[in-house]
C-alpha positions as CSV (number, residue, x, y, z in Angstrom):
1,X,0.0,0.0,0.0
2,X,1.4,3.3,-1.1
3,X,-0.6,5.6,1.6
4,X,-2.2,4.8,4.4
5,X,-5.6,6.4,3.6
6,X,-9.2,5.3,3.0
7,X,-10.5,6.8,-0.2
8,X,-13.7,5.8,-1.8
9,X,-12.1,3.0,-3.2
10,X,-12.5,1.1,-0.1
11,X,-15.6,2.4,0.8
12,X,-19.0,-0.3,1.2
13,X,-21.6,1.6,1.2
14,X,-22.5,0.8,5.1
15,X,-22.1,3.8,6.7
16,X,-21.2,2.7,10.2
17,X,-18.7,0.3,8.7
18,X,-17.1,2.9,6.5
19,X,-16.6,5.4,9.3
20,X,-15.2,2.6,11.4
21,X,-12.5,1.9,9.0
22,X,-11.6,5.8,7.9
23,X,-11.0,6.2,11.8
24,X,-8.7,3.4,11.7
25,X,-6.8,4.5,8.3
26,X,-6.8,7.9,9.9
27,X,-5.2,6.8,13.3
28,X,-2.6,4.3,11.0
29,X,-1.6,7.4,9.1
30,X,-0.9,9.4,12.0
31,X,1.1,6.5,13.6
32,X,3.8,6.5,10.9
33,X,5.9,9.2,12.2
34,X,4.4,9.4,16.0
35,X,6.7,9.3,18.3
36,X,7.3,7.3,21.9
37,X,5.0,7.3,24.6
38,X,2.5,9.2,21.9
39,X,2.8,5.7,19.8
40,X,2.2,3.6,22.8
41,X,-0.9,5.7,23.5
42,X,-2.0,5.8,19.7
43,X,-1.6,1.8,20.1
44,X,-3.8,1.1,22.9
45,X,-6.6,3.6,21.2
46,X,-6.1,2.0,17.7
47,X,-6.5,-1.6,19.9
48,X,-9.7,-0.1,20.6
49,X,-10.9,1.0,17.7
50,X,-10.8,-2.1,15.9
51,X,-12.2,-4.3,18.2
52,X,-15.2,-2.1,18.0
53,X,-14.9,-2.1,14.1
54,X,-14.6,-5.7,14.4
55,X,-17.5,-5.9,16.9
56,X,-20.0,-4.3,15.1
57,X,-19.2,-6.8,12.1
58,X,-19.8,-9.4,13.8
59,X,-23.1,-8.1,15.1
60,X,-24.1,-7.5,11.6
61,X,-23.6,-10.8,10.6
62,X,-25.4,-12.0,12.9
63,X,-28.6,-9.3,12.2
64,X,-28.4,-10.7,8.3
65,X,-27.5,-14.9,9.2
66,X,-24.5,-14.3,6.8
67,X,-23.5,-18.2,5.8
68,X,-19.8,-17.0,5.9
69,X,-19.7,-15.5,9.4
70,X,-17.5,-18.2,10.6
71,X,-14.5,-17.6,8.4
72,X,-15.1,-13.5,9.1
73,X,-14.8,-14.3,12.6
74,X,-11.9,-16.4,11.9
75,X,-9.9,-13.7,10.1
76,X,-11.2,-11.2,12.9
77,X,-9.0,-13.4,15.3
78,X,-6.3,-13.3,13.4
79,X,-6.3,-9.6,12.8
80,X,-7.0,-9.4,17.0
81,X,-4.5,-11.6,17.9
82,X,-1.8,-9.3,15.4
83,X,-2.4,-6.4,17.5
84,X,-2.5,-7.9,20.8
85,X,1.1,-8.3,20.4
86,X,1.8,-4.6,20.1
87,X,1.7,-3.5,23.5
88,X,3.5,-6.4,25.0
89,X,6.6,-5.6,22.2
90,X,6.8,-1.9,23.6
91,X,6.5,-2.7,26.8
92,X,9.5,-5.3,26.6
93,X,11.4,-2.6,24.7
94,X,11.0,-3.5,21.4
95,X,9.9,-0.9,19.2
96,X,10.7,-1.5,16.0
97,X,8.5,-4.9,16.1
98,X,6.0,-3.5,17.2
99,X,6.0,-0.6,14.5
100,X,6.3,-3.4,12.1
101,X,3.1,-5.1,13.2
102,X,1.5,-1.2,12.9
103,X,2.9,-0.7,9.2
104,X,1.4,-4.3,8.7
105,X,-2.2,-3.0,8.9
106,X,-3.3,-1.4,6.6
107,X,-2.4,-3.7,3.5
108,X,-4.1,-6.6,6.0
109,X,-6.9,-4.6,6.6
110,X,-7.2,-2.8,2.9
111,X,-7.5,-6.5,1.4
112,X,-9.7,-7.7,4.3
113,X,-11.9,-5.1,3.1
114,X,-11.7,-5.4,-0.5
115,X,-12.7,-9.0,0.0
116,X,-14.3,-10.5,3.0
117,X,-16.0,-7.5,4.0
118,X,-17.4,-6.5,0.1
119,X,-18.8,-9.8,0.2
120,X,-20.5,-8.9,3.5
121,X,-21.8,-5.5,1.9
122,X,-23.3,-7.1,-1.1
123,X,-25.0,-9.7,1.5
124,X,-26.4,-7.1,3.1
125,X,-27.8,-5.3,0.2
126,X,-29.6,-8.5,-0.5
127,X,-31.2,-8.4,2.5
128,X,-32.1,-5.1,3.3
């Protein structure tokens, strides 16, 4: 990913799901170049962020009885258990992994998008 910014390209059309992710594009953009503890601080919040993001997911796919909810979740875990290693990494003094995992995100969560959660969109256009 060249930029760190969520354009229309990556928009789905659910508008509580598309302001979800511009928050978390917008907080990953400000991260490149944050400095320490203001990085540590942006981690925790951007921790936050995206288990609401991913919360409010699941919850729809739930609402809609979306047949692929299992493999969503799945990937959800994965994504979780990513960032859970952040804090433990600063904490332990290393820094550079854990900016690593950070500059990680947005291609994993640009294609996570582009895919599993388009196919979620277009489910719940069906149903609505």
């Amino acid at each position: 990913m060249d930029s760190i910014v969520f354009g229309p390209d990556l928009a789905l059309g659910i508008p509580v799901l598309d302001q979800s992710h511009r928050v978390i594009f917008d907080l990953l953009e400000s991260m490149a170049a944050m400095p320490r503890p203001a990085f540590d601080q942006a981690c925790r919040t951007l921790a936050v962020e995206i288990m609401e993001d991913l919360r409010e997911e699941n919850n729809l796919m739930e609402r809609i009885g979306y047949p692929a909810a299992e493999a969503h979740r799945c990937a959800h875990g994965k994504l979780l258990a990513s960032v859970a290693h952040i804090l433990p990494l600063l904490r332990d003094g290393k820094e550079a992994a854990a900016r690593q995992i950070v500059r990680s995100l947005p291609d994993w969560i640009e294609a996570h998008i582009n895919t599993m959660d388009l196919a979620l969109a277009v489910a719940v256009s069906r149903v609505a």
